[in-house]
C-alpha positions in Angstrom: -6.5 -22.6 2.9 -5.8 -24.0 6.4 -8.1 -25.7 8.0 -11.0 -23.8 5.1 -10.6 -21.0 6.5 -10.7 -18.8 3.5 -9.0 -15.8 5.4 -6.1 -17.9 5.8 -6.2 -17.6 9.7 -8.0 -15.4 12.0 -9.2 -12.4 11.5 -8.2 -10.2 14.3 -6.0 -6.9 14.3 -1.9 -7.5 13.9 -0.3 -5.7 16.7 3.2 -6.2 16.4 4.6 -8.8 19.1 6.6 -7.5 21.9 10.8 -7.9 20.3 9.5 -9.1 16.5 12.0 -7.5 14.2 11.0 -4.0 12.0 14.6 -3.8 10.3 12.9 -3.5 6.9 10.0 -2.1 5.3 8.1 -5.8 4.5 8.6 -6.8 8.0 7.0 -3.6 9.1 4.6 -3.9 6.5 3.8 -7.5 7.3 4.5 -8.6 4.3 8.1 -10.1 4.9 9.1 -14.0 3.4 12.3 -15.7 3.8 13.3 -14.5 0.8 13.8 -10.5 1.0 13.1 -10.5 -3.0 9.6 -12.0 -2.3 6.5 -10.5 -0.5 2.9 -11.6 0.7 0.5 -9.6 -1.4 -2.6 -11.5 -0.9 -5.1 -12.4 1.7 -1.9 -14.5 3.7 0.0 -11.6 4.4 0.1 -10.7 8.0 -1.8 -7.3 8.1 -4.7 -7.7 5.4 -6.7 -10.6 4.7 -10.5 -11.4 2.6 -10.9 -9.3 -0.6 -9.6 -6.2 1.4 -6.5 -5.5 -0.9 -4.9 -4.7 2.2 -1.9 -7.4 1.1 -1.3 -6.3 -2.3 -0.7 -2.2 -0.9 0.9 -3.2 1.6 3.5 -5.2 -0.7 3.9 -2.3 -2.7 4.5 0.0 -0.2 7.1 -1.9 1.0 8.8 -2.0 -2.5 8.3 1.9 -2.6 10.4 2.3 0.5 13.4 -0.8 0.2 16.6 1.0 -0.4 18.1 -0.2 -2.7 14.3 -0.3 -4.1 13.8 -4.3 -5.2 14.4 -4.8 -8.5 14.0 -8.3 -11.0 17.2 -9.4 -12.0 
């Protein structure tokens, strides 16, 4: 939690920035890592945040629409 914030930042809504990349469904999402086989899905990812579940569909919408869809292994 930074700072105790338990929202993990600011709540406020997540316009994408003027030249921030969309090349893949988790960045346009907001749920993009440095690892493409990784996603936020909890009250840290970009566009969702408290108990919304906002993360967590997010995540799996990306998943739905990577092609090749993610897989484990």
């Amino acid at each position: 939690m930074p700072r105790g914030n338990i929202f993990h930042g600011g709540l406020d809504w997540p316009f994408v920035e003027d030249g921030e990349p969309l090349d893949t469904p988790a960045r346009r999402w907001g749920v993009a890592t440095d690892d493409p086989q990784i996603l936020l899905c909890g009250s840290g990812a970009r566009r969702g945040g408290a108990v919304s579940a906002i993360g967590g569909h997010n995540a799996a919408m990306a998943v739905l629409e990577s092609e090749p869809p993610l897989r484990n292994g």
